[in-house]
Every structure is written in C-alpha cells, then in structure tokens.
C-alpha positions as CSV (number, residue, x, y, z in Angstrom):
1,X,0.0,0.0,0.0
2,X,0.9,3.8,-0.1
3,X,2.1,6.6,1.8
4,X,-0.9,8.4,0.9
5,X,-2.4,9.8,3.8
6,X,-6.4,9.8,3.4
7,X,-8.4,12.9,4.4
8,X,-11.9,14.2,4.5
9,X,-13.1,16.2,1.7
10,X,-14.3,19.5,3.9
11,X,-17.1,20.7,1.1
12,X,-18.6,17.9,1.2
13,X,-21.5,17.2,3.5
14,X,-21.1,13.3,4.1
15,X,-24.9,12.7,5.4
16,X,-26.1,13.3,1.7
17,X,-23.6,10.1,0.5
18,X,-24.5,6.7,0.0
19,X,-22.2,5.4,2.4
20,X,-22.2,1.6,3.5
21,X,-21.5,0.5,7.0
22,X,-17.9,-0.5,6.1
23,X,-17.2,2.8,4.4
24,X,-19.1,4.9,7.6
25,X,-16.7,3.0,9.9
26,X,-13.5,3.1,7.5
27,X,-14.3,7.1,7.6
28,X,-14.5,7.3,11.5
29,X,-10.9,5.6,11.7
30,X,-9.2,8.7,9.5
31,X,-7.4,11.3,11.6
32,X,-6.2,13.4,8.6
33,X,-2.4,12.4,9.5
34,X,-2.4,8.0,9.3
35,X,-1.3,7.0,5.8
36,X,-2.9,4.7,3.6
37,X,-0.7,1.4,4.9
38,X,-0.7,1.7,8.3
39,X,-4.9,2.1,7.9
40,X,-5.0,-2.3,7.7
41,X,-3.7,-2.3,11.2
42,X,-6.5,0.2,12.6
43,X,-9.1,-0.9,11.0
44,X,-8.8,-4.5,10.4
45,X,-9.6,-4.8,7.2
46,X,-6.8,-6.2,4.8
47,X,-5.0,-3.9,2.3
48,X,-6.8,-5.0,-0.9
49,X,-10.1,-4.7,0.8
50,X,-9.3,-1.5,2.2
51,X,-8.0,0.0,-0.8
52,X,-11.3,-0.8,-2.3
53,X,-13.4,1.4,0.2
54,X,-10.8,3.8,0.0
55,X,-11.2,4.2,-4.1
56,X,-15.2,4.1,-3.7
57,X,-15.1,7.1,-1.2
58,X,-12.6,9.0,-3.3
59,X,-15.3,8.6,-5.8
60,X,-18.3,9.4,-3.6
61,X,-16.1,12.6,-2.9
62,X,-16.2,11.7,0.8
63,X,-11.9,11.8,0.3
64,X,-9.6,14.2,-1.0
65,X,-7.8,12.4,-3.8
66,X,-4.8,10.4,-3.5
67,X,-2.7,12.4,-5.8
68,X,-1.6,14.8,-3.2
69,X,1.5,15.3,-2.0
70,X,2.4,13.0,0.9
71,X,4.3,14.7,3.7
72,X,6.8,12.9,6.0
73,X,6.6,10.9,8.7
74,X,8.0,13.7,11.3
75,X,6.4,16.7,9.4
76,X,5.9,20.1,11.0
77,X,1.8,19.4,11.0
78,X,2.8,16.5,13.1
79,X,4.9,17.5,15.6
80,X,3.4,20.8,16.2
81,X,0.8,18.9,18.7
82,X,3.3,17.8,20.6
83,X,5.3,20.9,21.0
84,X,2.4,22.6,21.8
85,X,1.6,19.9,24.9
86,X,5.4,20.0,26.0
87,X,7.1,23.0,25.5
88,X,8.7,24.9,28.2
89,X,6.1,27.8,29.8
90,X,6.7,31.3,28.4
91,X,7.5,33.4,31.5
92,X,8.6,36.1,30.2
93,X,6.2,38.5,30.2
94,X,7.8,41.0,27.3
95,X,7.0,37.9,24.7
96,X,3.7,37.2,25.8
97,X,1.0,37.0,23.7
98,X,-2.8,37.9,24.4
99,X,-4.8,34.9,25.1
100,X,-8.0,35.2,23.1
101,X,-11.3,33.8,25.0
102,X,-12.0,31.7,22.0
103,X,-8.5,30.4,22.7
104,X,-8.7,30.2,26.4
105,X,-11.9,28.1,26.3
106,X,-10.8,24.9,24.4
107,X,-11.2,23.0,27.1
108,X,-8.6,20.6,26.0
109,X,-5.6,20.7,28.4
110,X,-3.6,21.7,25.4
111,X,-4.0,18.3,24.1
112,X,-4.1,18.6,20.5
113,X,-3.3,14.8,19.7
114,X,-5.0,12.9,17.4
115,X,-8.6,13.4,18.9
116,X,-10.5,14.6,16.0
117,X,-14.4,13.8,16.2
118,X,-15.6,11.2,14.1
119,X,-17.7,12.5,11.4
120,X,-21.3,13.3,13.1
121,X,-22.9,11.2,9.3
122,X,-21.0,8.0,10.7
123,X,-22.0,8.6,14.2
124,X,-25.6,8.4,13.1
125,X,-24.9,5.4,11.2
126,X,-23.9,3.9,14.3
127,X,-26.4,5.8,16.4
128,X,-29.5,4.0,14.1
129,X,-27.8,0.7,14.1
130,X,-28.1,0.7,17.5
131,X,-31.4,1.8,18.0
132,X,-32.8,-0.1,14.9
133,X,-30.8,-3.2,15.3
134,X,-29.8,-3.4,18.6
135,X,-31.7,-1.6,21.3
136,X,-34.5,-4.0,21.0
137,X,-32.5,-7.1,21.7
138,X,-32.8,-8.2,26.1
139,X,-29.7,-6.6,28.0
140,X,-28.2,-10.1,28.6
141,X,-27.7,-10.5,24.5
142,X,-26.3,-7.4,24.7
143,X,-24.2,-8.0,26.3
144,X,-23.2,-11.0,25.7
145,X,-22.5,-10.0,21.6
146,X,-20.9,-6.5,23.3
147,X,-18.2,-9.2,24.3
148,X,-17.7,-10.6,20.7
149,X,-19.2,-8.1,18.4
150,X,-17.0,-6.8,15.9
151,X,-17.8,-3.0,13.8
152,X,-19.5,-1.8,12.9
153,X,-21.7,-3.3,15.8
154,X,-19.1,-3.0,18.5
155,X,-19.0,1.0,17.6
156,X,-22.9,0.9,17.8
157,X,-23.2,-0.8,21.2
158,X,-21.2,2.1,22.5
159,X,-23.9,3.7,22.3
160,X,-25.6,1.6,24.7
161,X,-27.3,3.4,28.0
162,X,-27.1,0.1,30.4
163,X,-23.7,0.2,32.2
164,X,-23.2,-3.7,32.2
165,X,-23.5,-3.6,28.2
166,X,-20.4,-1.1,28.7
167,X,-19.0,-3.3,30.5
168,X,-18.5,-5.9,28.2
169,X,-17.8,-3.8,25.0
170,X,-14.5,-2.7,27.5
171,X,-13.7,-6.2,27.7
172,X,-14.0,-7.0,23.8
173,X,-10.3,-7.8,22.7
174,X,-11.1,-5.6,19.3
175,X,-12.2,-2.3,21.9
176,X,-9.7,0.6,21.2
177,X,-9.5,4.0,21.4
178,X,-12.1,5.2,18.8
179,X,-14.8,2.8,20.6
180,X,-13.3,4.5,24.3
181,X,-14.1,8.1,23.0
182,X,-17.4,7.2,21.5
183,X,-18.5,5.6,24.9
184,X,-16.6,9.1,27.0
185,X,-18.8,11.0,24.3
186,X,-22.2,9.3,24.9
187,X,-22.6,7.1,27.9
188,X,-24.7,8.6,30.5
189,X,-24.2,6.9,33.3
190,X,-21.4,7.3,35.9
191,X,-21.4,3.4,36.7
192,X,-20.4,2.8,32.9
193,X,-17.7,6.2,32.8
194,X,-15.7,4.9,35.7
195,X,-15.7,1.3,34.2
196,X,-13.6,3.2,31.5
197,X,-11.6,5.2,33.4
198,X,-10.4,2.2,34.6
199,X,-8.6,1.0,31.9
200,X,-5.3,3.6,31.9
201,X,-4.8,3.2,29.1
202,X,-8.4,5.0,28.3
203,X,-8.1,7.4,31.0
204,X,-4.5,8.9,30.0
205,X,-6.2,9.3,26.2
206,X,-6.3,13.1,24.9
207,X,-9.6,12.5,23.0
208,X,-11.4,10.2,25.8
209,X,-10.3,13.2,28.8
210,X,-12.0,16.1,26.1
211,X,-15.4,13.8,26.3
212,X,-15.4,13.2,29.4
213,X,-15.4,16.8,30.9
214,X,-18.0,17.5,28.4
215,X,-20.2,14.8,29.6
216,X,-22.8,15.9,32.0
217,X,-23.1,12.6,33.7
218,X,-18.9,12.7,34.7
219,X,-19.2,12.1,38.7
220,X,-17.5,15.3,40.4
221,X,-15.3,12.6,42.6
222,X,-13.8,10.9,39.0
223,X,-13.6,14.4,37.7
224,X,-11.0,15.0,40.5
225,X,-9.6,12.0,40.4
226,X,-8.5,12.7,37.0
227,X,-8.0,16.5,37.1
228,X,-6.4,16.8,40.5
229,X,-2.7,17.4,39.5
230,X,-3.0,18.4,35.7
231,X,-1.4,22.0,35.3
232,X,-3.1,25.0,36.6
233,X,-3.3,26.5,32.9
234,X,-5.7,23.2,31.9
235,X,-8.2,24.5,35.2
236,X,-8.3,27.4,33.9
237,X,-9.1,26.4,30.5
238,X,-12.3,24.1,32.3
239,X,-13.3,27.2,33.5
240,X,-14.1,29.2,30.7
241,X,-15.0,26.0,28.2
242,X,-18.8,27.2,27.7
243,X,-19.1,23.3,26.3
244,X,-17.9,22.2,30.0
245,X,-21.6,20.8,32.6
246,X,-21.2,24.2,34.9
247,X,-20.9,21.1,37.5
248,X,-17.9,20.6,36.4
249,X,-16.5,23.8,35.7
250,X,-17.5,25.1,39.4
251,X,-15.0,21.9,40.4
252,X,-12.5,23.1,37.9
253,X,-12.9,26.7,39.7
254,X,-12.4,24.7,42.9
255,X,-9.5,22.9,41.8
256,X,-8.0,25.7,40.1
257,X,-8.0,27.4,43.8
258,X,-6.8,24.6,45.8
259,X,-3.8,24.0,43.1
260,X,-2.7,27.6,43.1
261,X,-2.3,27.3,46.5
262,X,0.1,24.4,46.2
263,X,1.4,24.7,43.2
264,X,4.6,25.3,41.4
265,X,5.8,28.7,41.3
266,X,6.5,28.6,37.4
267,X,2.8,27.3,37.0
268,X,1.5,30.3,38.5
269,X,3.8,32.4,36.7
270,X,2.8,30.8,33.3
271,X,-1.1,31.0,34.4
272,X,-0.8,34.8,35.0
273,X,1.1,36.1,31.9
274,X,-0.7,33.0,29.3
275,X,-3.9,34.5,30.6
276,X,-2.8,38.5,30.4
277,X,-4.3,38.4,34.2
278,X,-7.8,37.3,33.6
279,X,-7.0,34.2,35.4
280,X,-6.9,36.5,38.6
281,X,-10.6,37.1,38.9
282,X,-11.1,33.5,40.1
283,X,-7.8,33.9,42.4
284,X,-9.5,36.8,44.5
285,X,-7.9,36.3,47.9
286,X,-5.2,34.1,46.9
287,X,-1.7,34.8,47.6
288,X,1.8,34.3,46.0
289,X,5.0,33.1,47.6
290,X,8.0,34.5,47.4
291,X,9.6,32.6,44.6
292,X,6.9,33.7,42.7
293,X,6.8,37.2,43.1
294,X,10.4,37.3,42.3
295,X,9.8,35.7,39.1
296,X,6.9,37.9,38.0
297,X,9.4,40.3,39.3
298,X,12.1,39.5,36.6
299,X,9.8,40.5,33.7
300,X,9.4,43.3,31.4
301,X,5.9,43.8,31.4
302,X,4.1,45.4,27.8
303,X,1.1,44.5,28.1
304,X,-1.6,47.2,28.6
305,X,-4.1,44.7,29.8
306,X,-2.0,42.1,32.0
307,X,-1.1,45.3,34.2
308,X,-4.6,46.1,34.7
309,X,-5.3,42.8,35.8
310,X,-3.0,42.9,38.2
311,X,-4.0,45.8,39.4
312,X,-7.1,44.7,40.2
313,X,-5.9,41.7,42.0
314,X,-6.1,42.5,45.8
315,X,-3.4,40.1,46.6
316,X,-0.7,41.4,44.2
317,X,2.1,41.7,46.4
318,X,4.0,45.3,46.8
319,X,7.2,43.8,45.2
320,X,5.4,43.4,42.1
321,X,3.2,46.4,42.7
322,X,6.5,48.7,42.6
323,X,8.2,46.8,39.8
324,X,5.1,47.6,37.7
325,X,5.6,51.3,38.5
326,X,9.2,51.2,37.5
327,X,7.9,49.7,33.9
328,X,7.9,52.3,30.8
329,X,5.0,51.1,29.3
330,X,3.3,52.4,33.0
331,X,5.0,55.4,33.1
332,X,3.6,56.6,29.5
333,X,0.1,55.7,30.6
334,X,-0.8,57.8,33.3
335,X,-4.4,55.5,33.7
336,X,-2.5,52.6,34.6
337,X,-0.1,54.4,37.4
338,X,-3.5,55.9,39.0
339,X,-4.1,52.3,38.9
340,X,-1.1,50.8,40.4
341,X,-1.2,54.0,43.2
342,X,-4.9,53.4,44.0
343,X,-3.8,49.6,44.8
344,X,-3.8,48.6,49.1
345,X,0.1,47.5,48.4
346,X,1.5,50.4,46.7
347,X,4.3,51.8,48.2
348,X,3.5,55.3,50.1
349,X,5.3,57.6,47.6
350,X,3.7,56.3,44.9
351,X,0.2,56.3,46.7
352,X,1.5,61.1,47.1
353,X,2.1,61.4,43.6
C-alpha cells in the first residue's frame, strides 16, 4: 500500500452520500495524519479490501484524492501537537502573547493529539444501528454480543445506555481508542464512565479526557480524580470552556483554587502572563510566595491589559506592585499608574504622587 495519507473532503457534507457500514466505519478511523498502509492495522480490514473502500469514497467525494503530496513521517503538522503539549512555559512577560477567549476556552488541556471527532454522518450510522438493530435485543444479548461483536456493531453498542452492556464492550479484545471516545462521548451513566476510566490506558487518552469533561453525567469525585494534578493552565481552560456541565466547571474553579495554593511557582507564573491576568478574577484572595513574586518580578511587562489585571488583584504583592511602576510602558500611561497608586500594596510615595 501507499504513503498516501487519506483525508476528508471538507465541502462535502457526508450525510447526503451513500455510504455503507464498512465505508461509515473506514471514515471514523481517518485522523487526517495515518497513511494509507498503516490504515490495515486500525481498521482490520486487509490492504486490498481497504484499498477498495478507499477508491469508492474517493469517488463518492467523501476523500480528497490520493494524488496529493504525501508529507513525511515527522512533518511540521505533526509535531506541532506535541510541542504545543510539551514545550517549556513562556514566562517572560515581554513575549507574551494575548490569550483570546476563543482560545482560552478549548477545554482541551492543550492536548491537541489525534482526537478529532468522528464524522457526526457515521456517528448516526452507528447511532440508528443501535437503535434499529440493537436496542431492542434483552440486555443479557447485549451484552453478551458487546463481548464478541465486531464493527460496525461494537461502535454501535457504545452507544448503549445500560452500564453492564459497557462493561462488556470494554472487555472485547477488538475495543480501542475510537470505541473508548465514542462511549466518553455518549454514555450517560457514571457506573459505565468509571468502568472506562479504569482502563489507563483509556483514561490517559487526549480524546477520551475532552469527552469526558464535556459529559454531563462525569461524577465530580472521578472528575477529581482525574483532574487533581494536571497544570493549573488546563483549570483554567475548564473554566471558561462554555461546552464544559457548569458542575464541572465550578470543580475546575475549585481545583484551580486549591492547586494555586500548592502549586509550582513557574505554574502560577505561566497562568498569570498566558492569561494576560484574567486568570486572577477567580484567584481573589489568593496569595503568592516569594519565589513567585520574584519571578513575576524578573519580567518586562508590555502588556496594557495584564497590568490592569493585576492591578485589580487585591493580593498582588507590593514587590510586584512597585516593579510595575518602575515599567515604561506604566509610566507613558498615566491611567495605569493611578491604577497601580490606588492599589492597598502600593508603596506610600507612589500612593502622594
């Protein structure tokens, strides 16, 4: 087989094609970045097969075609997810960029792995099988076949709303990571969600984490259990994700709290400056320690909003209150030094002027 890599066509709506079951669940194994011979391994079927359905969905126009340019293995489009999951913090504050709300409320941990949602035309394929097919069959087939099925049926029982049919689809040898997010995605019951956050392997997934916060039925003890010591930028991001249960982003807001409290210095750092300050607003009465102060200390500061921010913060400390009235971009903006001078920990001189 080829390096091609397979993609979806984006003008085409795929709910208006033909598509058969084995093309609907070839389509919801394409991530835009596996090529065309490592697809046999994901999806089972064997290369000439696959290159058949691969062929007929070029021609439905579900696919771009296969005469594009095939990047390399370690290309830039690639790697880019996981710099942006493990780079280093940007403290200083001179290079930091605004943080757009749009931005800010991903919601996704900056976890931009290879989560993307399976297209909602195959998810309704496996949505009617399941209620046309399945649904009516007595729990105990269910879930019996949940431990043998094979897809597109196993993809359709993961739709299932009884826990112990969950269960068993967890325990099907052929259960992976597409059938983990579909079940994060749409099982409504707590009983089934920590049956798969048990499996780590499920739990530590980018994709099955994204669901799961969205998921109004995520108990607020598992929500913690998961959460508990992720990095206080990823709270703050549940915070503001408008597609988060408000349950769970009042925990978040909680958790965001308890972990600034705790938390490393260069954390707190990287919240504040990432977030030009708005992070503050849900830090009211929380203090810094030392080490952090001196590192907020050690910036140059250019940023017209992340000084108002902190100048609104009741707990700023005076250190950092006086550096930011040392800073040029304070002293050629009169509104922000009646800011900083107005603040309870301005030094006394500044408070005269």
């Amino acid at each position: 087989m080829s390096d091609w890599t397979p993609k979806l066509n984006p003008t085409v709506d795929l709910r208006r094609l033909p598509l058969n079951a084995e093309e609907g669940f070839v389509l919801s194994r394409l991530d835009g970045h596996t090529r065309e011979k490592d697809l046999p391994a994901l999806t089972g079927f064997p290369p000439d097969k696959l290159r058949d359905i691969l062929a007929r969905l070029v021609s439905q126009g579900a696919l771009l075609p296969g005469t594009e340019a095939v990047a390399p293995v370690n290309t830039v489009r690639q790697a880019a997810p996981l710099e942006a999951e493990h780079r280093a913090p940007s403290l200083d504050a001179s290079d930091t960029e605004p943080l757009p709300e749009a931005e800010a409320s991903d919601g996704s941990d900056d976890e931009a792995g290879p989560e993307e949602d399976v297209p909602e035309a195959v998810l309704g394929d496996f949505r009617k099988l399941f209620e046309t097919r399945l649904h009516g069959l007595p729990e105990d087939q269910r879930v019996a076949l949940a431990h043998g099925a094979e897809d597109p049926e196993l993809s359709a029982l993961c739709f299932d709303p009884v826990p112990a049919v969950i269960k068993a689809v967890l325990e099907n040898p052929r259960v992976g990571l597409a059938h983990a997010r579909l079940i994060a995605r749409h099982h409504r019951n707590p009983v089934g969600l920590e049956a798969l956050v048990a499996r780590a392997a499920f739990a530590s997934d980018t994709g099955v984490r994204r669901f799961l916060v969205r998921n109004p039925q995520l108990p607020v003890a598992l929500f913690r259990r998961l959460w508990a010591m992720r990095r206080l930028m990823e709270h703050h991001k549940l915070t503001v994700d408008r597609d988060v249960p408000e349950q769970t982003r009042r925990t978040a807001r909680e958790l965001l709290r308890q972990r600034f409290s705790t938390g490393p210095s260069e954390e707190k750092v990287e919240l504040i400056l990432n977030t030009e300050g708005r992070a503050l607003g849900a830090l009211v009465g929380m203090p810094v320690d030392g080490k952090t102060t001196s590192l907020l200390c050690g910036r140059t500061y250019r940023s017209p909003m992340l000084v108002q921010n902190i100048a609104r913060w009741s707990a700023a400390p005076p250190a950092l209150i006086a550096h930011l009235l040392k800073q040029e971009l304070v002293r050629r903006q009169p509104q922000l030094r009646m800011m900083l001078a107005r603040h309870p920990n301005a030094p006394a001189d500044a408070k005269r002027a």
